[in-house]
C-alpha positions as CSV (number, residue, x, y, z in Angstrom):
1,X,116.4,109.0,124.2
2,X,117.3,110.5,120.8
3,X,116.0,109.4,117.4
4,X,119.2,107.4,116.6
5,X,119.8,105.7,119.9
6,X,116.2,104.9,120.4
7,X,116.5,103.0,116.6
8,X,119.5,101.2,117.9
9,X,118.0,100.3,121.2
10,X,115.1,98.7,119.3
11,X,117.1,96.7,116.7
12,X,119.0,95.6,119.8
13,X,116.1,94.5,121.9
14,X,114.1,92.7,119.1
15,X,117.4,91.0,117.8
16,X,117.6,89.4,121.2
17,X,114.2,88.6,121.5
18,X,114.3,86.7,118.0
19,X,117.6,84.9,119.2
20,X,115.9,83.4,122.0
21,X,113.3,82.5,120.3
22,X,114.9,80.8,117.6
23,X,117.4,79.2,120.3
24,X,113.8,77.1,121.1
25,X,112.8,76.6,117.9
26,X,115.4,77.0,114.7
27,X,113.4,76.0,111.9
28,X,110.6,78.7,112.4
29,X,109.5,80.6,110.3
30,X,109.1,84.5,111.7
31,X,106.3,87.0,110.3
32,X,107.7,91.0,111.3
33,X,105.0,93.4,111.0
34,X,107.5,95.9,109.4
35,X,110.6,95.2,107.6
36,X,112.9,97.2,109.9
37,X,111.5,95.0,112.9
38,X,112.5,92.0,110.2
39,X,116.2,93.3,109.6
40,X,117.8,91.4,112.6
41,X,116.5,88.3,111.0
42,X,119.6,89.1,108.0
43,X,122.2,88.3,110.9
44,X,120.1,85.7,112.6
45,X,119.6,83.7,109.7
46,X,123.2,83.3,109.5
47,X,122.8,81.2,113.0
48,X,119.5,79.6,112.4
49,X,120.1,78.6,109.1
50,X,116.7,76.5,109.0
51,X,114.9,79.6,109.9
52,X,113.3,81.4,107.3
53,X,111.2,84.8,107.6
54,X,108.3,86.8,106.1
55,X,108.3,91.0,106.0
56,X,104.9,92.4,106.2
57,X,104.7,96.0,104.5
58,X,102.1,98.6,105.1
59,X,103.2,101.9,103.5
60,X,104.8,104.9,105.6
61,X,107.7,103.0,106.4
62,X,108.1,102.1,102.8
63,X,107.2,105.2,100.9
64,X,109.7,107.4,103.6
65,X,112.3,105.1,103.1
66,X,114.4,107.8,101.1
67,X,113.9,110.3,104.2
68,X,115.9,107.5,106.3
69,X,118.9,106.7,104.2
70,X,118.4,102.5,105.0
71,X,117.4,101.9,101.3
72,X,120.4,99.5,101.5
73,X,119.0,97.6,104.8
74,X,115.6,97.8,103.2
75,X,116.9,95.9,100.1
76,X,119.2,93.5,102.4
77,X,115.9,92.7,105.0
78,X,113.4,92.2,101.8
79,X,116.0,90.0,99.7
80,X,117.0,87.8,102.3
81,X,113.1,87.2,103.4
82,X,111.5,83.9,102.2
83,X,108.6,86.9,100.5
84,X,107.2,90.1,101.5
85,X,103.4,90.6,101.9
86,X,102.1,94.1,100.5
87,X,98.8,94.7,102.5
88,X,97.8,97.5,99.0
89,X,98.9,97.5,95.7
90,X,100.2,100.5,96.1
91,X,102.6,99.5,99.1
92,X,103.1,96.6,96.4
93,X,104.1,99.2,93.9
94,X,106.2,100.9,96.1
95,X,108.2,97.9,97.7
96,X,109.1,96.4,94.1
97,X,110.1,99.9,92.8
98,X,112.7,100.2,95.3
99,X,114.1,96.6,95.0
100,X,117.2,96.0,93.5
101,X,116.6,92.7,92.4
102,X,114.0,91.0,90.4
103,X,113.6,87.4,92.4
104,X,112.0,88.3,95.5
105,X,109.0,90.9,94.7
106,X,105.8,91.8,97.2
107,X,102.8,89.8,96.3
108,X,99.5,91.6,97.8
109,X,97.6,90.2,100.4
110,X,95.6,92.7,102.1
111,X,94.3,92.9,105.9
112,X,91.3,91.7,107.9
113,X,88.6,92.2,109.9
114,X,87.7,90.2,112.9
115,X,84.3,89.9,111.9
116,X,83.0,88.7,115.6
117,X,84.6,91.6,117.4
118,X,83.3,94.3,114.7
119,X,79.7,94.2,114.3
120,X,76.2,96.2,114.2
121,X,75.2,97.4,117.5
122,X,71.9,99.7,118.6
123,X,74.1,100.2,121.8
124,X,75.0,103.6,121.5
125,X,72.5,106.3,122.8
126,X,75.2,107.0,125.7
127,X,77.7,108.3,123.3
128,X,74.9,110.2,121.2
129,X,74.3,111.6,124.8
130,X,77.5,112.1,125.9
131,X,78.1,114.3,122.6
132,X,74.8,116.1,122.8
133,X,73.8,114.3,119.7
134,X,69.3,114.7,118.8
135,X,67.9,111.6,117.7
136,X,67.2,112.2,114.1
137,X,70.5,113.9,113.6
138,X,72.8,112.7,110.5
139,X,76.4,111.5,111.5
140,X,79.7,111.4,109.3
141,X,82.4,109.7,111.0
142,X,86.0,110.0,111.1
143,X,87.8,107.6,113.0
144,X,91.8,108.0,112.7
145,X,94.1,109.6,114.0
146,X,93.8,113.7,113.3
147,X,96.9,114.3,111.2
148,X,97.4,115.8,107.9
149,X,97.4,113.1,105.8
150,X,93.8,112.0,106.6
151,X,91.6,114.9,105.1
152,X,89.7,115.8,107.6
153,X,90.0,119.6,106.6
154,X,88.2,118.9,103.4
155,X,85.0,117.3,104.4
156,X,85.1,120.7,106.9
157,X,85.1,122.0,103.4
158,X,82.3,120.2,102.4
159,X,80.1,121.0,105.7
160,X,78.4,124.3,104.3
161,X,77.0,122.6,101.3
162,X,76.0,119.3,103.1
163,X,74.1,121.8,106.0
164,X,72.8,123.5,103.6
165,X,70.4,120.4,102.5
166,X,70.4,118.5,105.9
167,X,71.1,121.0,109.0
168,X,70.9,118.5,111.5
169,X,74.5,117.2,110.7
170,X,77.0,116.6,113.0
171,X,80.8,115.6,111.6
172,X,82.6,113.2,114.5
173,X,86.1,113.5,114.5
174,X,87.4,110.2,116.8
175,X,91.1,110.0,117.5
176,X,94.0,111.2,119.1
177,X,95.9,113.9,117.0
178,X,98.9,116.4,116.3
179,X,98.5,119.3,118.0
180,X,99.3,121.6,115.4
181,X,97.2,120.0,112.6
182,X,93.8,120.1,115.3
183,X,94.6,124.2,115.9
184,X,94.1,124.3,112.2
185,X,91.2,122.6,112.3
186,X,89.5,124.2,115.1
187,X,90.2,127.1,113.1
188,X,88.8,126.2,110.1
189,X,85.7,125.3,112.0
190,X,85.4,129.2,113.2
191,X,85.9,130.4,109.8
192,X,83.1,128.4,108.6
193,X,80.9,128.7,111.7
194,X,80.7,124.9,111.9
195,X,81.0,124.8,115.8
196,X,77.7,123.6,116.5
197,X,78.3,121.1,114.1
198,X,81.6,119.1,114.9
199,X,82.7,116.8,118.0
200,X,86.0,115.9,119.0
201,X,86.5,113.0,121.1
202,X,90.1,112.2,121.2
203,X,91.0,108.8,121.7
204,X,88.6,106.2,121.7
205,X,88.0,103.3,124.0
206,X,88.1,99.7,122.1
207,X,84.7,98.7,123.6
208,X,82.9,102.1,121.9
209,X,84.2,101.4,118.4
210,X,81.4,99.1,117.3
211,X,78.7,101.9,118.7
212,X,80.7,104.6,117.2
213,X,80.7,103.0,113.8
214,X,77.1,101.8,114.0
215,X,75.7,104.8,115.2
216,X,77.1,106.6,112.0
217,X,75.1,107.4,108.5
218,X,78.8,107.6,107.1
219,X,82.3,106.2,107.6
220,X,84.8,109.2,105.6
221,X,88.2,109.7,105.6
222,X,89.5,111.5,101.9
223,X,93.7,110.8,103.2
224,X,95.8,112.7,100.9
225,X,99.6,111.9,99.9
226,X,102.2,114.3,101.5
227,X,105.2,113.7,99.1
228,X,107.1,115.8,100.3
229,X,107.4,113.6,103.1
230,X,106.9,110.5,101.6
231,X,103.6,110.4,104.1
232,X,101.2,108.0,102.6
233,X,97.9,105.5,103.8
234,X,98.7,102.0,103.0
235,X,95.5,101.0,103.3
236,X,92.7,102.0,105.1
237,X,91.5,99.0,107.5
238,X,88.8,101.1,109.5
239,X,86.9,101.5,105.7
240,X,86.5,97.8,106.4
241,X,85.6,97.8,110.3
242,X,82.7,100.6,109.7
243,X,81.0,98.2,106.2
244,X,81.4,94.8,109.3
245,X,78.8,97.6,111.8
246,X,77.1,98.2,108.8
247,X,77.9,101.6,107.5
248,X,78.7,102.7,104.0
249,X,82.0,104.3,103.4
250,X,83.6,107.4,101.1
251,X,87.4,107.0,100.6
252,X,90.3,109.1,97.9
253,X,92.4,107.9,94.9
254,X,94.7,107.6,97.5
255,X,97.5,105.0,98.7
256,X,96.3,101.5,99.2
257,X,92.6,103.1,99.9
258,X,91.2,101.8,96.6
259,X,91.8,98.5,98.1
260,X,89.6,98.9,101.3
261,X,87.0,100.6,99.3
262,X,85.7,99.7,95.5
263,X,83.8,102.7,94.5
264,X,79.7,102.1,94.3
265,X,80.1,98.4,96.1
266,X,80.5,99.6,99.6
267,X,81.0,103.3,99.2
268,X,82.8,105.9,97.1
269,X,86.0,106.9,95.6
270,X,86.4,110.7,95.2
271,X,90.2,112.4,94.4
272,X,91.8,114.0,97.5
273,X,91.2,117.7,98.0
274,X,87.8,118.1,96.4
275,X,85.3,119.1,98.8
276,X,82.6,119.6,96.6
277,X,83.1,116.3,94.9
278,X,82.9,114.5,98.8
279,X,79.7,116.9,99.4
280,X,77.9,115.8,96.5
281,X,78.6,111.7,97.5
282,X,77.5,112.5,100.9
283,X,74.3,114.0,99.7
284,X,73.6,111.0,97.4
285,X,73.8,109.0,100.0
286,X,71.6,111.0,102.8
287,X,69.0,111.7,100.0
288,X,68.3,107.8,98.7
289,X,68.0,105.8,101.9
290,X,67.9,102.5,99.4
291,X,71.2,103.5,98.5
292,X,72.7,103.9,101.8
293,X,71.4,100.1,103.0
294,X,72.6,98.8,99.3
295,X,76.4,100.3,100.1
296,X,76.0,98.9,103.6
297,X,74.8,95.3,102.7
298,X,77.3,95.1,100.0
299,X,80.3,96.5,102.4
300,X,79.1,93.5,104.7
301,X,78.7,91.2,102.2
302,X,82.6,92.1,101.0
303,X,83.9,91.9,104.2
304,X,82.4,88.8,105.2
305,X,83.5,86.6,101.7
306,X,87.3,88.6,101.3
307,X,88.0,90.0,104.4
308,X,87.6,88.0,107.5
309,X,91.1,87.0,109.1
310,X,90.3,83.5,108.5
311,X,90.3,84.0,104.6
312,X,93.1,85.8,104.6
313,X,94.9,83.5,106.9
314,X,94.2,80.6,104.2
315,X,95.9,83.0,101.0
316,X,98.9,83.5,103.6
317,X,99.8,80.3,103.8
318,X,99.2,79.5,100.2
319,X,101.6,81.9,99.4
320,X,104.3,80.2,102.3
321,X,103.7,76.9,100.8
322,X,104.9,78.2,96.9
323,X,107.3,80.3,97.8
324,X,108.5,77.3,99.5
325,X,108.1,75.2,97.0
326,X,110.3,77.4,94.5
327,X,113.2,77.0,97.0
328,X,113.5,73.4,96.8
């Protein structure tokens, strides 16, 4: 199915889906994950009158939005929505920039962690096994997926100088990823004679996440913005899943990422692109043990007070109830 017919089949099939829901219920009020799964709700609303709906935005379908052409849908989905939730202030940023109007801006509200499915575990000398992992060996983590966007290459840049203090390093990159993008890696790897010193795992079973983050000295992922393609991180939620196991976290200047991570609470901030910058953080961190467990208390610490779903659940319908209120 082509690009434009599989769009069409979508709208079509989540249009229907909403009707019959809202046949059962007319007065409820819908959350879409995206605004194009929300845009349906323009023509249903015309229907269910009582209905009203909430557009969740992230960031790639935002900040591509010129790439599309639907800047008109987008501005027809968002303006007819009761409000639209930013999970970053830079998705924020980006939503209210490309609004026409003025009365119905993104207000920020940022994701959560389920703080009883992500949690430390000492459950994870298979994996360490399975990779050929030594026991005193340091681990950086990367769990995403491998594209572009999410920096991988440049803490492969940083590799030589953090091996050069601590040799028994191993860099895990977790996730399913572009062809293309890995060939460049593997690469890179050659080039820098880093094979002994990198794992791949591909795709990563739910149950292993918590070992996988636990196990690690340090959560990293320095995304970049591709603006040429209008490719961007919103914001970042496995920052917040490694500080719930209990590891400390480096993120970029980047996107919404500066909303998952607040440089020397539970990690570090470095710009995109700067290996030597990420080698030096990474150092820090492997060289002051006191430091490591302070970034990891205070990750848990944040997650636990502004983070869980059921805080964020409570600031979600604070913001139904006045926006609500402002339509009486």
């Amino acid at each position: 199915m082509k690009g434009r017919d599989w769009n069409r089949y979508r709208y079509g099939y989540v249009l229907y889906h909403l009707w019959k829901a809202l046949r059962k219920t007319p007065n409820a009020t819908v959350i879409t994950t995206t605004w194009e799964l929300g845009a349906p709700m323009t023509k249903l609303k015309k229907l269910f009158p009582e209905c009203r709906y909430i557009v969740v935005g992230h960031g790639l379908e935002v900040t591509k939005i010129e790439k599309t052409g639907k800047i008109k849908c987008f501005n027809a989905t968002i303006n007819s929505a009761l409000t639209t939730i930013a999970e970053s202030h830079f998705t924020q940023e980006e939503i209210n920039k490309r609004i026409y109007s003025t009365h119905n801006k993104a207000v920020f509200l940022p994701n959560g962690v389920d703080t009883n499915r992500f949690f430390y575990t000492n459950n994870y000398t298979h994996l360490k096994n399975q990779l050929s992992i030594a026991p005193d060996t340091k681990i950086i983590l990367t769990l995403a997926r491998v594209i572009e966007r999410k920096g991988h290459d440049t803490l492969l840049r940083a590799m030589p100088k953090i091996l050069a203090r601590y040799p028994n390093t191993v860099y895990i990159i977790a996730g399913p990823g572009h062809g293309t993008y890995i060939k460049k890696l593997n690469t890179l790897i050659k080039e820098l004679g880093l094979s002994k010193n990198v794992r791949f795992t591909s795709f990563v079973d739910n149950k292993d996440l918590n070992a996988f983050y636990s196990m690690s000295d340090i959560y990293v992922m320095v995304s970049r913005i591709l603006e040429t393609e209008g490719d961007s991180k919103g914001f970042g939620i496995t920052f917040l899943e490694a500080n719930a196991c209990g590891c400390p976290v480096i993120g970029s200047y980047s996107g919404g990422i500066p909303d998952a991570v607040e440089n020397d609470v539970n990690g570090f901030l470095i710009q995109p692109d700067d290996p030597d910058a990420l080698a030096i953080k990474i150092i820090q961190i492997f060289d002051n043990k006191n430091l490591r467990q302070k970034l990891a208390d205070q990750g848990l610490k944040r997650v636990q007070t502004q983070f869980t779903w059921e805080t964020v659940t409570d600031q979600l319908l604070n913001i139904i109830k006045n926006h609500s209120l402002t339509m009486l």
